[in-house]
C-alpha positions in Angstrom: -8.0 -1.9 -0.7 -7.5 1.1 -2.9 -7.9 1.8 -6.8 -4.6 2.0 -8.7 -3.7 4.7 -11.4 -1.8 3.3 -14.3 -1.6 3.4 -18.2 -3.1 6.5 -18.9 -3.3 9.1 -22.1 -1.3 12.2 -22.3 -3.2 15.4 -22.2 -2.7 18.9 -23.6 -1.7 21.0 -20.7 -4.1 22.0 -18.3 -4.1 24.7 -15.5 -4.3 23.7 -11.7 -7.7 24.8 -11.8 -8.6 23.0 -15.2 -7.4 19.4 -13.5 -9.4 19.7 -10.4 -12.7 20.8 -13.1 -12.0 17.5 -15.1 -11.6 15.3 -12.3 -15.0 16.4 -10.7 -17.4 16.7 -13.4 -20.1 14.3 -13.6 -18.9 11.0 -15.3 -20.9 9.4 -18.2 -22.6 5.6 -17.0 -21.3 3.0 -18.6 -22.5 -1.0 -18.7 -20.3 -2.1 -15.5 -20.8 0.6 -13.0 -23.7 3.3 -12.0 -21.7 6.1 -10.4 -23.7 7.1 -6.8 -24.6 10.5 -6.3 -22.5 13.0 -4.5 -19.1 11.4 -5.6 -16.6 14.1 -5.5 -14.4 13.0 -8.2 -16.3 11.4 -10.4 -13.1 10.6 -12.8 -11.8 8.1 -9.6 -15.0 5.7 -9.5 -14.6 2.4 -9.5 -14.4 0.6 -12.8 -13.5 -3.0 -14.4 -14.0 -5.0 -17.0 -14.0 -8.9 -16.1 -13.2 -10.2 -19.7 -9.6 -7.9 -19.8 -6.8 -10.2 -19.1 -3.0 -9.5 -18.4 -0.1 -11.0 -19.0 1.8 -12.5 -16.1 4.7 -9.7 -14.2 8.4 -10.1 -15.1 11.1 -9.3 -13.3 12.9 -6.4 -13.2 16.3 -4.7 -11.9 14.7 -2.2 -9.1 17.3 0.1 -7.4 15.9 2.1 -4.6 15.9 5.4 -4.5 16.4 5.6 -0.8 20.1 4.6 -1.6 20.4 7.8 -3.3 19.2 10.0 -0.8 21.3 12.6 1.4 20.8 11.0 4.8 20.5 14.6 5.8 17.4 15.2 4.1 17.3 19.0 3.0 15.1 18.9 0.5 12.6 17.5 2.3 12.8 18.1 5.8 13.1 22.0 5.2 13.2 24.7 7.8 9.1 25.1 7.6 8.4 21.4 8.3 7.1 20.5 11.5 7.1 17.0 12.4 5.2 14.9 14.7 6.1 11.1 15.5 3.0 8.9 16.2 5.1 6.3 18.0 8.9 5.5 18.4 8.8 2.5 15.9 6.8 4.2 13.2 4.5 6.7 12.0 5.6 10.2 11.7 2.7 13.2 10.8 4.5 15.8 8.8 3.4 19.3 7.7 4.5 22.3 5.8 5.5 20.6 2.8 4.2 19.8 -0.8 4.8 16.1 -1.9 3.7 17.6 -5.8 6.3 20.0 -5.7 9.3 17.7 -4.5 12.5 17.3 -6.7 14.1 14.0 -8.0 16.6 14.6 -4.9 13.1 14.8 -2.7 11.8 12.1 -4.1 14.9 10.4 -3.4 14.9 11.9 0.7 11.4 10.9 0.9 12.7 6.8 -0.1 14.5 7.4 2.8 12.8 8.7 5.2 9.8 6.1 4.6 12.3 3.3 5.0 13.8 4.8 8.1 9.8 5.8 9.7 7.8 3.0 7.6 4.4 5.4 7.0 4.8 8.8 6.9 1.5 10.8 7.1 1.5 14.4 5.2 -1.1 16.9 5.9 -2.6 19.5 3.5 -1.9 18.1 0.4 -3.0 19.3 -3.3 -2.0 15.4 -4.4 -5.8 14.9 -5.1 -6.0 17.8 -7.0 -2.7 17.1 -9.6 -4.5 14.6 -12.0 -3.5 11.3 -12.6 -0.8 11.8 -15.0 1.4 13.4 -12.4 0.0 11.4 -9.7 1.5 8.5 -11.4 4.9 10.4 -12.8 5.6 11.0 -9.1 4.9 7.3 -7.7 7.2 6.0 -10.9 10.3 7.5 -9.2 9.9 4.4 -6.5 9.2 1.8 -8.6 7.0 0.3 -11.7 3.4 0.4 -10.3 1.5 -2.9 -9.8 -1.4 -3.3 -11.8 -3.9 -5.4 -9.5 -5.5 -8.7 -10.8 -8.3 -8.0 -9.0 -9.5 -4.8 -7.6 -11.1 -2.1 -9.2 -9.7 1.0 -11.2 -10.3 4.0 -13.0 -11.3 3.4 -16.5 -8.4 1.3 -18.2 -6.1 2.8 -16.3 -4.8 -0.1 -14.5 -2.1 1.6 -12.2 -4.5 3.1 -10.2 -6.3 1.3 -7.5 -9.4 2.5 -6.2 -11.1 1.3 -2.9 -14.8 1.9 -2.2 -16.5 0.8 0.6 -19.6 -0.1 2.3 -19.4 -2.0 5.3 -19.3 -5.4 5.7 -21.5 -7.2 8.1 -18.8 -9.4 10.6 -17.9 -9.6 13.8 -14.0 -8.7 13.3 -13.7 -6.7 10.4 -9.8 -5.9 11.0 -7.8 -7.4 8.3 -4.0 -7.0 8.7 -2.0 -7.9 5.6 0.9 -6.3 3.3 -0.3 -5.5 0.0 0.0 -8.4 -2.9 2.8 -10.1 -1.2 2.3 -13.4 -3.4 4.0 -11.0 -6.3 7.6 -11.9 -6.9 8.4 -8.3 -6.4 6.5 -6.6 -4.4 5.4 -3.1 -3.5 7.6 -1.1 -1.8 7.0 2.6 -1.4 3.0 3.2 -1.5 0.7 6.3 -1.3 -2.7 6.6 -0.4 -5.1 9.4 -0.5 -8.9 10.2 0.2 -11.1 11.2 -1.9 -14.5 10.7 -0.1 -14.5 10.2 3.5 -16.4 9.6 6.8 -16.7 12.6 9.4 -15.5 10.1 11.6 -13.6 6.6 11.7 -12.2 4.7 8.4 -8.1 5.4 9.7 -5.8 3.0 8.5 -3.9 0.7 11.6 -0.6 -0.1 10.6 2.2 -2.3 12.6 6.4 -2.8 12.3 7.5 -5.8 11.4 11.0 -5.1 12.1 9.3 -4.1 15.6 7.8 -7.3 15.5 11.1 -8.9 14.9 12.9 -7.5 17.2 10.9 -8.5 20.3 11.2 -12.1 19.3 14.0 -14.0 21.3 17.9 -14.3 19.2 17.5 -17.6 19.7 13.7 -17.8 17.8 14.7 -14.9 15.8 17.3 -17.3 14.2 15.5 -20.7 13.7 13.4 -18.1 11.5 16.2 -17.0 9.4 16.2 -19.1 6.3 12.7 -20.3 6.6 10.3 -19.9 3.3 6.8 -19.2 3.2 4.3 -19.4 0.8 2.1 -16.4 -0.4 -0.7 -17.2 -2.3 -3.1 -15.1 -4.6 -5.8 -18.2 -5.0 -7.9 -17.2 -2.0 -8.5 -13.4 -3.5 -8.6 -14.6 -7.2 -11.3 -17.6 -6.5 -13.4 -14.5 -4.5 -13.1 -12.0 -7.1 -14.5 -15.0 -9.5 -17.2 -16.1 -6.6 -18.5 -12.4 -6.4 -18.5 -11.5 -10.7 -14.8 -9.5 -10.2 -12.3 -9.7 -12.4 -9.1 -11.8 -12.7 -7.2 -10.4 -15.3 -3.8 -12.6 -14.2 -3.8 -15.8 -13.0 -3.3 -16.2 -9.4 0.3 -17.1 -8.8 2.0 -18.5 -5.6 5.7 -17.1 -4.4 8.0 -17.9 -1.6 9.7 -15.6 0.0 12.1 -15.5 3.3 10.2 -15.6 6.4 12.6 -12.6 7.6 13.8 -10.1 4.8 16.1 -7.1 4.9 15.4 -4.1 4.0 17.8 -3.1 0.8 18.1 0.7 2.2 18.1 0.5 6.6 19.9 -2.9 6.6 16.8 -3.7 9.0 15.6 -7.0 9.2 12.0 -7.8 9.3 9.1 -10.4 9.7 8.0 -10.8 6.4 4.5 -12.7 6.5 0.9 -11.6 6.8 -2.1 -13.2 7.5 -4.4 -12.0 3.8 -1.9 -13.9 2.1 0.8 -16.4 3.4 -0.3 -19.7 3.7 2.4 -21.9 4.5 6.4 -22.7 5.9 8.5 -24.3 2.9 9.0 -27.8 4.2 6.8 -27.8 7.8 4.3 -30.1 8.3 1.2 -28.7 8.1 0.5 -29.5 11.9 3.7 -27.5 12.0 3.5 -24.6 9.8 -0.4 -23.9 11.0 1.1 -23.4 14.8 4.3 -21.4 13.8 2.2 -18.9 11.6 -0.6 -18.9 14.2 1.7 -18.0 16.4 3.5 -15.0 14.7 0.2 -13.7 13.4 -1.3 -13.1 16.8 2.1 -11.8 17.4 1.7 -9.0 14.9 -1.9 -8.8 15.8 -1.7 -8.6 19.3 1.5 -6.4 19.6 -0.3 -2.7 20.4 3.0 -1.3 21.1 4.4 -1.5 17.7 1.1 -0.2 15.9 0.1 3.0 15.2 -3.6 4.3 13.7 -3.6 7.3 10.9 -6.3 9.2 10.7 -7.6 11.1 7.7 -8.5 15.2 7.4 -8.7 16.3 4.1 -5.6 16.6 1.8 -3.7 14.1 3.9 -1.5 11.5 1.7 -0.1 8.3 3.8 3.0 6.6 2.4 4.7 3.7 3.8 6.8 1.0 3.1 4.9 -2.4 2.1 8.0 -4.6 2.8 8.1 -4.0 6.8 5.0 -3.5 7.7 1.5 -4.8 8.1 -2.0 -2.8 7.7 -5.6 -3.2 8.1 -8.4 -0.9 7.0 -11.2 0.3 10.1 -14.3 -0.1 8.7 -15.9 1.3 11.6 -17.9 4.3 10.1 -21.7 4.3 9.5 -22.8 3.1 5.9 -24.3 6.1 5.4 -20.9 7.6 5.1 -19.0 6.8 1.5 -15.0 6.3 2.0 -13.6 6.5 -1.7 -9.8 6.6 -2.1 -7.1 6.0 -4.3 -3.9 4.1 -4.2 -0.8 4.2 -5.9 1.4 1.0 -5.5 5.4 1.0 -6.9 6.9 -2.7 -6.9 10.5 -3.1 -5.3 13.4 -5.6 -5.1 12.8 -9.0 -4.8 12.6 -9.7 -1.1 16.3 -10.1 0.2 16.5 -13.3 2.8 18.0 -12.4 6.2 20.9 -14.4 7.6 21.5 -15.2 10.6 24.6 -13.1 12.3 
């Protein structure tokens, strides 16, 4: 996963070129990490303290912005856009535009469209380059951003998620999931940038579950409606412990509706992922194991409703956590460093489909 950017002190105003100076210059050592040479921004690296604890999330009213939006999209779909969809079900590359630069009504257009496309990948970006306290201002328009329990940050800045990583020595190293599902709100509208990356490889795969949904039979599709399943955050808690990591909340459990709609499309949507739902509400566990097996190597094995983004420098992927999977390629050599960042707004509660 990614580092998060949260919590973080307001500075006296700096110039563009000022930001990109701070961010880049060499970082002092501290007791918990010994920054590698070569890191390009320095300010990003990976930090955590294991004996910080947090208290547990509360709930909150969220109301998307993608309700808000003109459908018509001016403000961000612009006469020098250019557009490129990467498959019919989702994934659009976009250029010509400036995600820094957008207005509250963009912000609001680009809800929409990331509903409406589920990742959206934006070329030639200066996001990198804005600092933290905008980076952050900007994601805040979506949603409160999740502070992970787990993963790695910038220092004390617990909304934003780092990832850094090596490769690690298995046979399948694809990992589909749908970022900290076991929250009782979870992320909705997410971003994602590069700092560091491989000449080639490291793209991100990501899959539709309304896609996934949809190719399921009415009469399936409806003994799924009103199921519960259980996601748990034990599993990545207990490895964080295992490896010295930090678990700064206690590892909760949630149910949520097997199928969910989407609060701004209507769509409904598979919602379950293999990192972290363990069980069906009321199954047997002979029961729930086949019917989970069976819709994970649905997702898994469903090419046609997957799509890979790539990475060139300045691109910034957003897409919506609630109806879709994704899955890291670690398929570059270790001598290449992948360092990002990640930026990761909460949403509604999950809203249970009904059968029609």
């Amino acid at each position: 996963m990614a580092p998060s950017v949260a919590q973080l002190e307001t500075s006296a105003p700096q110039t563009p070129a000022d930001k990109v100076a701070e961010l880049k210059k060499p970082a002092v050592q501290t007791d918990n990490r010994i920054i590698p040479e070569g890191i390009s921004y320095p300010f990003y690296y990976p930090y955590y303290d294991v004996s910080e604890k947090w208290a547990p999330l509360e709930l909150f009213d969220h109301d998307d912005p993608g309700l808000r939006a003109n459908p018509a999209k001016p403000n961000i779909l612009t006469p020098n856009v250019t557009t490129r969809d990467l498959s019919p079900y989702l994934g659009t590359e976009i250029r010509g535009i400036q995600l820094s630069q957008l207005s509250k009504e963009g912000l609001d257009e680009l809800a929409l469209l990331t509903a409406e496309r589920k990742v959206l990948v934006f070329r030639d970006q200066d996001f990198k380059d804005i600092g933290p306290d905008r980076q952050v201002e900007i994601a805040q328009h979506f949603g409160p951003i999740h502070r992970h329990p787990t993963s790695v940050y910038r220092d004390n800045a617990g909304d934003i998620y780092k990832e850094y990583r090596e490769i690690d020595i298995k046979n399948n190293l694809v990992s589909w999931h749908s970022d900290v599902s076991y929250e009782k709100q979870p992320p909705g509208t997410t971003w994602f940038w590069i700092l560091d990356q491989p000449s080639v490889g490291g793209d991100t795969l990501f899959l539709s579950q309304v896609e996934a949904y949809n190719r399921l039979s009415p009469e399936f599709r409806k003994r799924l409606e009103g199921l519960r399943a259980v996601h748990s955050a034990v599993d990545q808690a207990d490895y964080s412990r295992k490896v010295g990591g930090p678990v700064r909340r206690e590892p909760v459990e949630t149910e949520h509706p097997l199928v969910r709609v989407h609060p701004v499309t209507g769509e409904k949507a598979l919602y379950l992922n293999e990192g972290f739902t363990r069980r069906i509400v009321g199954y047997k566990k002979e029961e729930s194991d086949n019917l989970l097996r069976f819709l994970f190597d649905h997702l898994a094995r469903s090419a046609d409703v997957q799509v890979r983004a790539s990475y060139e420098p300045g691109t910034v992927v957003i897409w919506d956590n609630r109806v879709t999977c994704h899955s890291a390629t670690r398929d570059f050599s270790p001598e290449f460093r992948r360092h990002a960042v990640r930026l990761t707004p909460q949403a509604e509660v999950p809203i249970p489909a009904t059968s029609d």
